[in-house]
C-alpha positions in Angstrom: 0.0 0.0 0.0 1.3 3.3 -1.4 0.7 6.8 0.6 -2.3 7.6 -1.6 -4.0 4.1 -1.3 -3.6 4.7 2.6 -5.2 8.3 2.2 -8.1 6.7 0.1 -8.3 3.8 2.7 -8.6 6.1 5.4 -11.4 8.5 4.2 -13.3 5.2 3.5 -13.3 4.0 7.1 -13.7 7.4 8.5 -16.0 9.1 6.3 -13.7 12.2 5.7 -13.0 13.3 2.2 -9.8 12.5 0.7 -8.0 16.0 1.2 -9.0 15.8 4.7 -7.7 12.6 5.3 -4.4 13.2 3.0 -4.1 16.1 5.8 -4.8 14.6 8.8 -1.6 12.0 7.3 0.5 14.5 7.0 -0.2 15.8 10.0 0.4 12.5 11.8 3.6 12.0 9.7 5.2 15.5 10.9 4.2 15.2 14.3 5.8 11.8 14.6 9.0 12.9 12.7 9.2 16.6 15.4 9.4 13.9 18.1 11.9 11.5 17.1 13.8 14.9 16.1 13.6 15.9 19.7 14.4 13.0 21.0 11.0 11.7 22.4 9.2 8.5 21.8 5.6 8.1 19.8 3.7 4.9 21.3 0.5 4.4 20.0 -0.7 1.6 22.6 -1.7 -1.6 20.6 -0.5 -0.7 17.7 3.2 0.3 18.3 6.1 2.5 19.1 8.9 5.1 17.3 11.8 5.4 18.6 15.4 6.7 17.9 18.0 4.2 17.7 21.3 5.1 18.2 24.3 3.0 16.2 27.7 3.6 17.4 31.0 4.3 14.8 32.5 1.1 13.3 34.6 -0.5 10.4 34.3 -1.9 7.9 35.6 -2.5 4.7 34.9 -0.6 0.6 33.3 -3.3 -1.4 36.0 -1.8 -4.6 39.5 -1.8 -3.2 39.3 -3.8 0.7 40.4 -0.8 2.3 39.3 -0.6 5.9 36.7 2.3 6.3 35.5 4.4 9.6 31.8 4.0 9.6 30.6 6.8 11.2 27.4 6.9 14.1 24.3 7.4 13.5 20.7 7.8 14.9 18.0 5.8 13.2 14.3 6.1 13.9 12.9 2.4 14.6 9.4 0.6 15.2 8.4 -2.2 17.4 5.2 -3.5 17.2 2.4 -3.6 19.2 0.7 -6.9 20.7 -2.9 -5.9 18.6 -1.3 -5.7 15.8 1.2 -8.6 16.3 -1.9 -10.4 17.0 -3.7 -8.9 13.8 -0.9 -9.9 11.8 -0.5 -13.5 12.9 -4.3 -14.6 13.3 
């Protein structure tokens, strides 16, 4: 499911029109990314939590030449899943 095939799902099941419900993603989308921007957590109980992730500096090698490269850290939003929809998913 594409962004506009979620927007279209969404005014179905909420009786909004599309643009309202293309909007009210958006909005979702922007809060979510402000938080994890800030540092904070987004959990949406049953369904899931975002979170940022941090990865620490390490080597590795180029893939052309063998070299050994510096890898540098890195903070990576994440998702884990929520029991409902672990349970949605698997029943």
């Amino acid at each position: 499911m594409n962004k506009s095939e979620l927007i279209t799902a969404i005014a179905e099941h909420s009786n909004l029109s599309k643009a309202d419900a293309g909007r009210g993603l958006d909005g979702i989308i922007k809060s979510i990314e402000a938080a994890l921007k800030a540092g904070d957590s987004v959990a949406l109980v049953g369904f899931g939590s975002f979170e940022v992730k941090e990865r620490a500096e390490r080597k590795g090698r180029n893939p052309q030449s063998g070299a050994e490269i510096t890898i540098a850290a890195a903070k990576l939003p994440g998702f884990k899943a929520g029991k409902s929809l672990k349970d949605a998913v698997n029943g």
